[in-house]
C-alpha positions as CSV (number, residue, x, y, z in Angstrom):
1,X,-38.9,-23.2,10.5
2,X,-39.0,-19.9,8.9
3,X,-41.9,-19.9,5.8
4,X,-40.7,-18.0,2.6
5,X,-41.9,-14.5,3.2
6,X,-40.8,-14.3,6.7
7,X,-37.4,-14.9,4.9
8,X,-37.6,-12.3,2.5
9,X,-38.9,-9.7,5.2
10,X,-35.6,-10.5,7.5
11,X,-33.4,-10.3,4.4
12,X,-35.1,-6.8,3.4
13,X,-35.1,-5.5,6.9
14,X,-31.5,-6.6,7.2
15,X,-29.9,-4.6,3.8
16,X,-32.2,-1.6,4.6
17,X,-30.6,-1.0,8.0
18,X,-28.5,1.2,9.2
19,X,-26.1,-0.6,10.4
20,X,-25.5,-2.9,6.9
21,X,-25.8,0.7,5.1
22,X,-23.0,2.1,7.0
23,X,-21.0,-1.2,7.0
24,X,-21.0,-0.8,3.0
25,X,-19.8,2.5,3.2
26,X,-17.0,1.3,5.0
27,X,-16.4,-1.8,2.0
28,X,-16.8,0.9,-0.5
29,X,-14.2,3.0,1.1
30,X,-11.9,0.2,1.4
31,X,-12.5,-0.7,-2.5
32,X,-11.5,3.0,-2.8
33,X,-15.0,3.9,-3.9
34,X,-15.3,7.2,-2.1
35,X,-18.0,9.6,-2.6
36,X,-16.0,11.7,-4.7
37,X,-17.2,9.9,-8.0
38,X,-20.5,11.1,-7.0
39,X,-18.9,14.4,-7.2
40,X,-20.7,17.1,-9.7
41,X,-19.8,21.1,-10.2
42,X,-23.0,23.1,-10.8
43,X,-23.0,26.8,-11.7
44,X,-26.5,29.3,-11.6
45,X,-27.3,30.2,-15.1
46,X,-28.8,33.7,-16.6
47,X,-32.4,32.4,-15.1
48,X,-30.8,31.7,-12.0
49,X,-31.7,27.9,-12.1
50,X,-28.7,25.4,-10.9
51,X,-27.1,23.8,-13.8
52,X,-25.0,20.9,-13.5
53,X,-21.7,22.4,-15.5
54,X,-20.3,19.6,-17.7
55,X,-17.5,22.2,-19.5
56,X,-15.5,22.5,-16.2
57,X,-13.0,19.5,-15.3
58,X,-14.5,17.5,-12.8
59,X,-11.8,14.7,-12.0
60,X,-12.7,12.4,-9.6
61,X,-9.7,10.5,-7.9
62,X,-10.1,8.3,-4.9
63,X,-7.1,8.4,-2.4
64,X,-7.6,4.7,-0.4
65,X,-5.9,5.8,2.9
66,X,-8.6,3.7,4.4
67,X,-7.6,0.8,2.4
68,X,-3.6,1.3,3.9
69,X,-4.8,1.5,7.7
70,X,-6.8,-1.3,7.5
71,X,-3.8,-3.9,6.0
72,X,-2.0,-2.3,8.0
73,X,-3.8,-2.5,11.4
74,X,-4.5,-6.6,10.2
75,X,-1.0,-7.2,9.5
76,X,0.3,-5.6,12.4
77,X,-1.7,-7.2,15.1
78,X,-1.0,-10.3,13.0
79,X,2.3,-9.8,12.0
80,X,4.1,-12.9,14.6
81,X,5.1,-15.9,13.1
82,X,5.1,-17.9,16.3
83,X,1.4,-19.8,16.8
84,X,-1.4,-17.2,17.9
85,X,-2.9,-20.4,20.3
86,X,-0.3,-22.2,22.6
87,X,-0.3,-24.3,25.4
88,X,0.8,-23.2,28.9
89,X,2.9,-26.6,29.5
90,X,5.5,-26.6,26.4
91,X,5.9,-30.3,27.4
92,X,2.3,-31.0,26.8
93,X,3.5,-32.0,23.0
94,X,0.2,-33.6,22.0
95,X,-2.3,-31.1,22.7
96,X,0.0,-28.5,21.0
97,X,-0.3,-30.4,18.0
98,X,-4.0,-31.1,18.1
99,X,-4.3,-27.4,18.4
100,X,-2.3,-27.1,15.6
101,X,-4.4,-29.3,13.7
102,X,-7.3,-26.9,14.5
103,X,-5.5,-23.7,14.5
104,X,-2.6,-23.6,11.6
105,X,-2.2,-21.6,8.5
106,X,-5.1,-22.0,7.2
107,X,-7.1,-20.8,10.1
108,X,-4.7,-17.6,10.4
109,X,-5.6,-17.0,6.8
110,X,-9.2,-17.0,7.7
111,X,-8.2,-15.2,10.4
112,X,-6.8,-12.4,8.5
113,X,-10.4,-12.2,6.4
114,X,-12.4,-11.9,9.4
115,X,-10.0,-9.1,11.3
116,X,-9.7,-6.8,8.3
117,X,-13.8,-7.0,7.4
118,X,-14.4,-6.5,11.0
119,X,-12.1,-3.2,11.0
120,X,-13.8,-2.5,7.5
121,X,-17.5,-2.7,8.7
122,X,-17.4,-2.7,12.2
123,X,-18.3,-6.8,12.8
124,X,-17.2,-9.8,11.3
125,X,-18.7,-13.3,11.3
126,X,-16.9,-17.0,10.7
127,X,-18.6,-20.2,10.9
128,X,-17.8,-24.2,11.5
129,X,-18.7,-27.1,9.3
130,X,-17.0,-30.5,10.0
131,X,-14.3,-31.6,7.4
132,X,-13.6,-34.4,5.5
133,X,-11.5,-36.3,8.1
134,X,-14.3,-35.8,11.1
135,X,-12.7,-32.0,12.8
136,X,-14.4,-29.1,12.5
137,X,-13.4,-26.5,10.8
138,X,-14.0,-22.4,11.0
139,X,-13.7,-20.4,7.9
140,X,-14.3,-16.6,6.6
141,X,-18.1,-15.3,6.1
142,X,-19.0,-12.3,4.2
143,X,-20.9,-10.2,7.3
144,X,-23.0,-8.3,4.5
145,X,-24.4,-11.7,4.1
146,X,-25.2,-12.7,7.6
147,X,-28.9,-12.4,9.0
148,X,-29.0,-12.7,13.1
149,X,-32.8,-13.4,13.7
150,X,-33.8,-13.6,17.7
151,X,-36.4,-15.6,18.9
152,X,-38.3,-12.6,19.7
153,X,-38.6,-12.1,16.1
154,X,-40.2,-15.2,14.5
155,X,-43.5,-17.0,15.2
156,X,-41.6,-20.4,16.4
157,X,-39.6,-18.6,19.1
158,X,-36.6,-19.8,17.7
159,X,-33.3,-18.1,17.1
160,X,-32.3,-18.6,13.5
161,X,-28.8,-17.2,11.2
162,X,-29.7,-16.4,7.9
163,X,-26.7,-16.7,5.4
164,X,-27.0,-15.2,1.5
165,X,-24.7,-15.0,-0.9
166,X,-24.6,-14.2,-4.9
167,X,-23.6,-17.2,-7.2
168,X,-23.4,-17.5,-11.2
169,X,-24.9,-20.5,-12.9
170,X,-24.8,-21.2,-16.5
171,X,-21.3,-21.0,-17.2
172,X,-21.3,-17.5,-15.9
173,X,-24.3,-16.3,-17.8
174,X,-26.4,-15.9,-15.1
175,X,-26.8,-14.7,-11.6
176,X,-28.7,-16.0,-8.2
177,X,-28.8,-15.8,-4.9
178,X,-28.2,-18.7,-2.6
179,X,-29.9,-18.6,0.7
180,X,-29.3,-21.1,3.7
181,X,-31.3,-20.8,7.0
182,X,-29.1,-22.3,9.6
183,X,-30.6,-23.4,13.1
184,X,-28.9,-25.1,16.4
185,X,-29.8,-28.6,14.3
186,X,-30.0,-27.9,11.0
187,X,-30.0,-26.1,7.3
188,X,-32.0,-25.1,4.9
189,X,-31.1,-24.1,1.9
190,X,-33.2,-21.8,-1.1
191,X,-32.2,-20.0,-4.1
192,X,-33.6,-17.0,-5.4
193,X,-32.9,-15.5,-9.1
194,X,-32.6,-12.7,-10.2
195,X,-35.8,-10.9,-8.9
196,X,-37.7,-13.6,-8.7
197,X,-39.4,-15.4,-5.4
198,X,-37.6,-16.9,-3.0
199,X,-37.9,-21.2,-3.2
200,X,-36.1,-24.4,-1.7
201,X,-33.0,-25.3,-3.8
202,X,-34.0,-28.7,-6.1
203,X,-30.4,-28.9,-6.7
204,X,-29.2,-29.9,-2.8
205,X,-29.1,-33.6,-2.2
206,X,-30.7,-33.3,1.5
207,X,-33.2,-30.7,1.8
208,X,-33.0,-29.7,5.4
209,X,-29.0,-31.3,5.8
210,X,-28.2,-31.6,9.3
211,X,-24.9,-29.8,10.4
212,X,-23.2,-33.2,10.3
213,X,-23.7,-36.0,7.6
214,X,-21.7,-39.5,7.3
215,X,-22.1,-43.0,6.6
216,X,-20.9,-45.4,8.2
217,X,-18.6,-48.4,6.5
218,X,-20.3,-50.3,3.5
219,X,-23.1,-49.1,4.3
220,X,-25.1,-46.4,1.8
221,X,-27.3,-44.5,4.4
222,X,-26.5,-41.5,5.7
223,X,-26.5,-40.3,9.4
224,X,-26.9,-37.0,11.2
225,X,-25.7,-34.9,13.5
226,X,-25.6,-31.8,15.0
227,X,-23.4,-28.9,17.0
228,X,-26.4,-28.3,19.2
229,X,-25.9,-24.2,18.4
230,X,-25.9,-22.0,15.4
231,X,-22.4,-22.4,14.1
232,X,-21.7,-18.7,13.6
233,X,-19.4,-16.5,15.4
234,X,-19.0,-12.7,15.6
235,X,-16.2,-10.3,15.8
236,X,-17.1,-6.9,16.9
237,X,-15.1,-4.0,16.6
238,X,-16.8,-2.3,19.7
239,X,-19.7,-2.1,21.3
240,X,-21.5,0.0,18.5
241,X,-20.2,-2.1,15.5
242,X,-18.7,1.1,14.1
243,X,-16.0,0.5,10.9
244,X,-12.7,2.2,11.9
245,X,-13.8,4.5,8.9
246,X,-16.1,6.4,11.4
247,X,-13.7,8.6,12.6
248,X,-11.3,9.7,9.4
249,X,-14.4,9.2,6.2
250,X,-14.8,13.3,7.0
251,X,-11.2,13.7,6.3
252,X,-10.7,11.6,3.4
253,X,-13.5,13.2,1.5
254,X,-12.0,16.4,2.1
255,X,-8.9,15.1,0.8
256,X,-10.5,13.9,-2.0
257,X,-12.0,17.4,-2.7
258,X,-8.7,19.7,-2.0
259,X,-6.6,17.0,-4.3
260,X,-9.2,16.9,-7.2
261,X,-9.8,20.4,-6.9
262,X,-6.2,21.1,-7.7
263,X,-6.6,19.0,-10.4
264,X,-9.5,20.6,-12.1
265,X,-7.5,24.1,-11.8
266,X,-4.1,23.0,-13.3
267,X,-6.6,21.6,-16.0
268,X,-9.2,24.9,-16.8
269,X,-5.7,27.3,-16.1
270,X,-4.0,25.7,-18.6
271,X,-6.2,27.8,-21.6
272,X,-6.6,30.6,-19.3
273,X,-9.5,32.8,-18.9
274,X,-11.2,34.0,-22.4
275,X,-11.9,38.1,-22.6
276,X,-14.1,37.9,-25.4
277,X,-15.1,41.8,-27.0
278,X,-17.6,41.8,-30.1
279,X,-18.9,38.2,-29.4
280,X,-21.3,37.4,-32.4
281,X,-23.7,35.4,-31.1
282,X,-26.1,35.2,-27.9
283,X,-25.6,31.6,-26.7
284,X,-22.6,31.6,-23.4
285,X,-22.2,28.0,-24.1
286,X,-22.0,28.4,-27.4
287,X,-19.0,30.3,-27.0
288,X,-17.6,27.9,-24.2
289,X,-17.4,25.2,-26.6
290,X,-16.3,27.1,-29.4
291,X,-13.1,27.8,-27.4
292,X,-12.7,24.2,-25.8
293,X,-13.5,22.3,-28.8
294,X,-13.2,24.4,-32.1
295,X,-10.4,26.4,-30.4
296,X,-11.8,29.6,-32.1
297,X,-14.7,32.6,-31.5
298,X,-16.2,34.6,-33.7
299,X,-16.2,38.5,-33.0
300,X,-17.1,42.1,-34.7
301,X,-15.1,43.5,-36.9
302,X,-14.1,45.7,-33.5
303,X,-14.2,42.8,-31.1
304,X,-11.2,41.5,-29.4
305,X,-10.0,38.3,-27.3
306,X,-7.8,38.3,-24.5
307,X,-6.2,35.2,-22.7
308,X,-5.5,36.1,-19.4
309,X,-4.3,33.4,-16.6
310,X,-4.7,33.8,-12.5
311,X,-2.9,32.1,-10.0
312,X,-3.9,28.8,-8.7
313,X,-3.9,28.7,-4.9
314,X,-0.9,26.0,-4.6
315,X,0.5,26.4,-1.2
316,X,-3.1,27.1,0.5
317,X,-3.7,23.7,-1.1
318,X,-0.7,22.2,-0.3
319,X,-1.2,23.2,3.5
320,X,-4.8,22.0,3.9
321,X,-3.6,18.4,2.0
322,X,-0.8,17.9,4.4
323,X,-3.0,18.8,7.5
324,X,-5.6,16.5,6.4
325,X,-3.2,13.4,5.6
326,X,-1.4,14.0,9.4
327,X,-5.4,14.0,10.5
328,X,-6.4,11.0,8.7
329,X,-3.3,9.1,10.4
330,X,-3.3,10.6,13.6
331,X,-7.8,10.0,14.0
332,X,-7.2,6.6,12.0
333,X,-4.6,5.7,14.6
334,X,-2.2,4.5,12.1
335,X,1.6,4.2,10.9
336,X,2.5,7.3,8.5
337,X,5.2,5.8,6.5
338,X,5.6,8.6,4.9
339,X,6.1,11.0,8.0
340,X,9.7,13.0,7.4
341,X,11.5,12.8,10.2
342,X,14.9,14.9,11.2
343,X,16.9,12.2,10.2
344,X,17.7,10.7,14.4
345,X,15.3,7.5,13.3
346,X,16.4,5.4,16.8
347,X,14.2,2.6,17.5
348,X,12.8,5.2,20.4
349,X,11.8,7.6,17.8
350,X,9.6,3.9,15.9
351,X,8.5,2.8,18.7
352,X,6.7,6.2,19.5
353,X,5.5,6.7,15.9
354,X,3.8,2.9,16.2
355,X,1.9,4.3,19.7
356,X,-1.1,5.0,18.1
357,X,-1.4,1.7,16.2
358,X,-0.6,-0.4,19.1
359,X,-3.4,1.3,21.1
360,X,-6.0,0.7,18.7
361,X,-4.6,-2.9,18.2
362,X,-4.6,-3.5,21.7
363,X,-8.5,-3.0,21.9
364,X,-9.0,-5.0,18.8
365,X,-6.6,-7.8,20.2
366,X,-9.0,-7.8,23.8
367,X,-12.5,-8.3,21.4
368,X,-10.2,-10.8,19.4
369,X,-9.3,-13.0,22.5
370,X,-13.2,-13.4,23.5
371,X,-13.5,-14.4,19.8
372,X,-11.1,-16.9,19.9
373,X,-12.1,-18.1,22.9
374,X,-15.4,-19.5,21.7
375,X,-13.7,-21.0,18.7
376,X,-11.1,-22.7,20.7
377,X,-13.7,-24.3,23.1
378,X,-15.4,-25.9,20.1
379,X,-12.4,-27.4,19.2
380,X,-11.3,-28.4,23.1
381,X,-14.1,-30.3,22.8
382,X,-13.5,-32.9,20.2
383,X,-9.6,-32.9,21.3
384,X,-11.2,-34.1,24.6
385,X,-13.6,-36.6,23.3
386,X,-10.5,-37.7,20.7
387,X,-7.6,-38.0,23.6
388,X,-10.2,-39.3,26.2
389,X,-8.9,-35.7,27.9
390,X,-10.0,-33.1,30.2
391,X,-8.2,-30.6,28.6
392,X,-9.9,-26.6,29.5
393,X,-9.4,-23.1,28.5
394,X,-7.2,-22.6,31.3
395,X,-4.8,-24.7,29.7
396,X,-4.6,-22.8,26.5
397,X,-2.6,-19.7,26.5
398,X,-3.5,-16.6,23.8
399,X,-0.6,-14.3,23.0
400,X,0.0,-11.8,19.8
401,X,3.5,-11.1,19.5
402,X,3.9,-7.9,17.3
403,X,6.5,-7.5,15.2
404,X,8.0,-4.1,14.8
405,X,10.9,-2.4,12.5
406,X,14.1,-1.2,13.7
407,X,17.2,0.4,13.6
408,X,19.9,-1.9,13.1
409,X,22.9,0.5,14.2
410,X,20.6,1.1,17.8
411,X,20.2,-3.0,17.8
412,X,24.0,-3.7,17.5
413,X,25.0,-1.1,19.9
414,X,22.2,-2.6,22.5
415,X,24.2,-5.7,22.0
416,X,27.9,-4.4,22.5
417,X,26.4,-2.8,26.0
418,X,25.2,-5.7,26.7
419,X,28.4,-7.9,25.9
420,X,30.4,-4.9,27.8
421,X,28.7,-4.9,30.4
422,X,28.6,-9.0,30.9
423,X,32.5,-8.3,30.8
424,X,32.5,-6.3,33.7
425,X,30.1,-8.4,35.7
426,X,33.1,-11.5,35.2
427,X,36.0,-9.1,35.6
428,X,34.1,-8.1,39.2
429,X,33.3,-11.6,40.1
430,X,37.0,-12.6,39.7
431,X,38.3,-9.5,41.4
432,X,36.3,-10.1,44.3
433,X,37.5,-13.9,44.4
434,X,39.9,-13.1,47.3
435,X,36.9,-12.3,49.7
436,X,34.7,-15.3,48.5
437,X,35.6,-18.7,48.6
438,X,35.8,-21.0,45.3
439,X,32.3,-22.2,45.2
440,X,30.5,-19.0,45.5
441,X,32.5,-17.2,42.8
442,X,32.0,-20.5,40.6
443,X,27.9,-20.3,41.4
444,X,28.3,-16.5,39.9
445,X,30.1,-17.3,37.0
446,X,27.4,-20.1,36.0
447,X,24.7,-17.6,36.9
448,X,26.4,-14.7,34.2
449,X,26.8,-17.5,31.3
450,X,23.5,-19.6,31.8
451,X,25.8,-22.4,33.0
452,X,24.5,-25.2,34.8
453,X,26.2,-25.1,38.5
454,X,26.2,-28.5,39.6
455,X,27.4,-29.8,35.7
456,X,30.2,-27.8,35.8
457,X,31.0,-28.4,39.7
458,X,31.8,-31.8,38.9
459,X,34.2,-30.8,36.1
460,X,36.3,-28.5,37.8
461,X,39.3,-29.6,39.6
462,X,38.9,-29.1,43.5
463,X,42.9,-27.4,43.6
464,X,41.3,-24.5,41.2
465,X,42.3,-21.5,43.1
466,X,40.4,-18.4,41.5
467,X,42.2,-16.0,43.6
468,X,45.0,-16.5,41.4
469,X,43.2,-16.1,38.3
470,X,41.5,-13.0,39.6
471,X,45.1,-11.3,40.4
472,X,46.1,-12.3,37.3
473,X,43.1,-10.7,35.0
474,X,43.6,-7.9,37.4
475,X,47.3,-6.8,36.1
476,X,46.1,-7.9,32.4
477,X,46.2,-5.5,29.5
478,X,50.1,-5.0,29.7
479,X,51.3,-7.3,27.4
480,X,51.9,-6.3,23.4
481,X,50.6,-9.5,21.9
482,X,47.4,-9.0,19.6
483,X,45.2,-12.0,19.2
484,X,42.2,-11.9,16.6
485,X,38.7,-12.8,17.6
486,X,38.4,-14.8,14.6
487,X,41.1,-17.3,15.9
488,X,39.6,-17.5,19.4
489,X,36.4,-18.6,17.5
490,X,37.8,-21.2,15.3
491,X,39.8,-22.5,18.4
492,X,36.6,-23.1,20.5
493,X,34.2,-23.9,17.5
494,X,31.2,-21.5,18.0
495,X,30.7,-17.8,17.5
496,X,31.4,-15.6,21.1
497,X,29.8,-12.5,21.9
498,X,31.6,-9.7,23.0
499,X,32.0,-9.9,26.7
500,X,33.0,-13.4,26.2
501,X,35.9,-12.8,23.3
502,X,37.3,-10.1,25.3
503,X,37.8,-12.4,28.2
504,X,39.2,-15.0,26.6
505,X,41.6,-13.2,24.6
506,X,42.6,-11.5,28.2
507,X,43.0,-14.8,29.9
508,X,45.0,-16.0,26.8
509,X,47.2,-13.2,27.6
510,X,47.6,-13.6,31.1
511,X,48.3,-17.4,30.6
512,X,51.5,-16.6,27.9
513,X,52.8,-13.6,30.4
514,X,53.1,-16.2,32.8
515,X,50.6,-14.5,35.0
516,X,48.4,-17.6,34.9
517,X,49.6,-20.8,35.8
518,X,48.4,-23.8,32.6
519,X,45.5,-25.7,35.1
520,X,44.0,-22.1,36.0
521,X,44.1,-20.7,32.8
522,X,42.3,-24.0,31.4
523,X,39.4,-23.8,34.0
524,X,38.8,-20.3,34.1
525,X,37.9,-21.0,30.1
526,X,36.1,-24.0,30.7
527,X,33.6,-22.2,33.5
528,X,33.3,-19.1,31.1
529,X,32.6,-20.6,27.9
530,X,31.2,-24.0,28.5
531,X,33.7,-26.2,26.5
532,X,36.2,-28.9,27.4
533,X,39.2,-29.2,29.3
534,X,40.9,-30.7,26.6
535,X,39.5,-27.5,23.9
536,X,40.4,-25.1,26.6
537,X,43.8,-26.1,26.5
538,X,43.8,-26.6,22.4
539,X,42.4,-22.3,22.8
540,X,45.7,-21.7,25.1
541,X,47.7,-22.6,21.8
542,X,46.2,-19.4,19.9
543,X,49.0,-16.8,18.5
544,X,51.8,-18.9,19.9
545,X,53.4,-22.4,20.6
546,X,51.8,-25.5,21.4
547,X,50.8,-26.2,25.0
548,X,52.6,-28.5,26.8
């Protein structure tokens, strides 16, 4: 086991390095703590030393773009309601819902913790613990928190995770840190206060705990157990563990600058610039303060002031903070919601402004798979030894399914295409009737509605002559009688798409022209809808008489 200093020199090592330091950039950017409110104006004074200038505005205003592409990378990769982990066999009901069991809504919440600190500060970590009812269970853990330590690295040659984590005690009052040392059997736990020395925690019941602890029934001792490795995971953003702040912090900061510089000039313009003749006095800042807080100067009797303003830079300003925002979106590889468009916003022109995100989601998504693959095998394992299974991973199937706006007036015109042209599919199936004989043509109607063939084969009368039927829809259109889709509907019971009211409502025709004899007209509708005989013949009825 790890002694107490050998502890303390990981934990040091660990918040001194470079890679924690630039991972708490990237929290403090996402907490929209830039450097700006480090931000000081200095001028060079009459002895040409650097003063800071504490006169001039200095606002300090933190524009959290980072925080936006972040969310929105998270909830955009995660944004499908279906289940993330599926089996490949939907009729395999029972390891679906032990995977459930494992993998629900409160996993994908975890989930969602892990993904965004990952894009945050380059690498995420969750770990395992068994629940209350005997299944393990993975949830969030702060990566500023987590210590890898090789074997390489301690005298024992084994591999250790250290985990820390700040806690309050005393009703609030005071502060600690809480320290466990987690190996492939077991934990240790340690508290430290507030800088003091690090020592084991008198407060924890077993002291090393195994990874698993139960009792068995009526009986008081307790028994132990273990996962046999270090229940930790991590998520890695890439191969460097670089936060997705690498690439934009440069632009964000100068954001930061042009915006807050604006500020500061709309705030020292509004008093102008002070032409002071005569000033009586020999102290410069003296006379600044005079003017900003007593609002007066005094001057010889032949002095003079003069307020004179300049122009602040606006559209230079302007410029540079538009080209930085379309840089910060375009490097961050994010969604501008806020990009003007010329007003043609087709589901072409979305899709194409969502490129970007779904590239960088799609490398995420390939590092997230391999993280979700170790989880899921821990889990395959107790379903196996549960259901007395040989379930694998090859039996599990991983699958994001994005969600994406669009444009509702592109969505229903993809669907009247679609119903038109299912319409002219059945109008060239029936025309071509003459050269086919009856079962072919009914085999292609069943294939253009989704129809089972040998269901509906039994149903249909063996005299059904669909040469007639095509001849007849052929000549249709002639007649003057109008018949309203919503009666059609009603009639048959169910909402009809397009191709499928038009057809009916021409067969309808046909049949009351006396173009269609009464047994055609009732099978053609049965084959093309899917209903009855007996509500095919109830549909013939719409606009007119009763059927006979």
């Amino acid at each position: 086991m790890l002694t107490v200093q050998e502890i303390q020199k990981f934990i040091d090592n660990d918040n001194t390095s470079d890679k924690k330091r630039k991972a708490k950039i990237g929290h403090h950017y996402y907490e929209a703590e830039h450097d700006i409110r480090n931000y000081k104006i200095y001028y060079v004074d009459a002895k040409g030393a650097l003063v800071e200038d504490k006169n001039r505005s200095n606002i300090k205003i933190s524009h959290p773009f980072f925080s936006e592409i972040v969310d929105q990378t998270v909830q955009y990769l995660l944004s499908g309601k279906d289940s993330i982990i599926t089996v490949k066999n939907p009729d395999d009901t029972a390891l679906q819902e032990a995977l459930d069991a494992y993998f629900g809504d409160d996993f994908r919440a975890e989930l969602i913790s892990v993904a965004a600190d990952c894009c945050i500060g380059g690498f995420a970590y969750m770990y395992c613990f068994k629940g209350s009812d005997f299944k393990t269970r993975f949830t969030y853990a702060d990566a500023l928190g987590v210590v890898e330590v090789r074997e390489t690295d301690t005298d024992d040659n084994t591999a250790y995770v250290i985990y820390y984590y700040t806690d309050f005690i005393d009703k609030g009052k005071s502060k600690i840190i809480r320290i466990q040392v987690w190996d492939e059997k077991e934990t240790w736990y340690y508290v430290q206060p507030k800088d003091g020395k690090i020592e084991l925690d008198k407060d924890a019941k077993i002291n090393p705990r195994p990874h698993i602890v139960y009792s068995k029934d009526d009986e008081d001792d307790k028994f132990g157990g273990a996962f046999g490795f270090i229940p930790f995971f991590r998520l890695d953003n890439n191969r460097k563990q670089t936060s997705h702040l690498k690439p934009i912090k440069a632009l964000i900061d100068d954001y930061d600058i042009m915006s807050c510089g604006l500020s500061n000039n709309l705030q020292d313009i509004t008093e102008g610039l002070y032409v002071v003749k005569g000033f009586q006095g020999d102290d410069m800042e003296e006379l600044i303060r005079n003017i900003k807080v007593k609002k007066h100067v005094g001057i010889d009797p032949d002095g003079d002031v003069d307020i004179r303003t300049i122009n602040i830079p606006y559209e230079a300003r302007k410029i540079k903070l538009e080209l930085d925002e379309k840089n910060i979106y375009r490097f961050g590889m994010a969604f501008n919601a806020a990009q003007v468009g010329d007003g043609n916003i087709t589901n072409i022109v979305i899709k194409s402004r969502y490129a970007l995100l779904d590239l960088k989601c799609d490398k995420l998504e390939i590092r997230l798979k391999q993280f979700l693959k170790k989880l899921i095998a821990v889990a395959l394992a107790e379903i196996n030894e549960t259901l007395h299974s040989s379930y694998a991973m090859k039996d599990i199937s991983i699958e994001f399914k994005r969600q994406i706006m669009t444009n509702a007036i592109d969505n229903e015109q993809i669907e009247k295409f679609k119903a038109e042209t299912q319409q002219i599919k059945l109008n060239s199936i029936l025309n071509s009737a003459a050269k086919l004989d009856d079962e072919t043509v009914l085999q292609s109607i069943c294939d253009l509605f989704d129809l089972d063939y040998d269901e509906i084969k039994g149903k249909v009368p063996k005299a059904t002559d669909f040469n007639l039927a095509s001849e007849a829809l052929a000549v249709g259109g002639k007649e003057e009688a109008v018949i309203d889709k919503s009666e059609v509907e009603d009639a048959v019971g169910k909402s009809l798409n397009g191709a499928q009211t038009s057809s009916l409502i021409n067969i309808i025709l046909q049949y009351k022209s006396g173009s269609l004899s009464l047994e055609q007209a009732i099978n053609v509708i049965a084959i093309s809808v899917g209903i009855s005989r007996a509500k095919a013949k109830e549909l013939l009825a719409v606009g007119g008489d009763a059927v006979e």
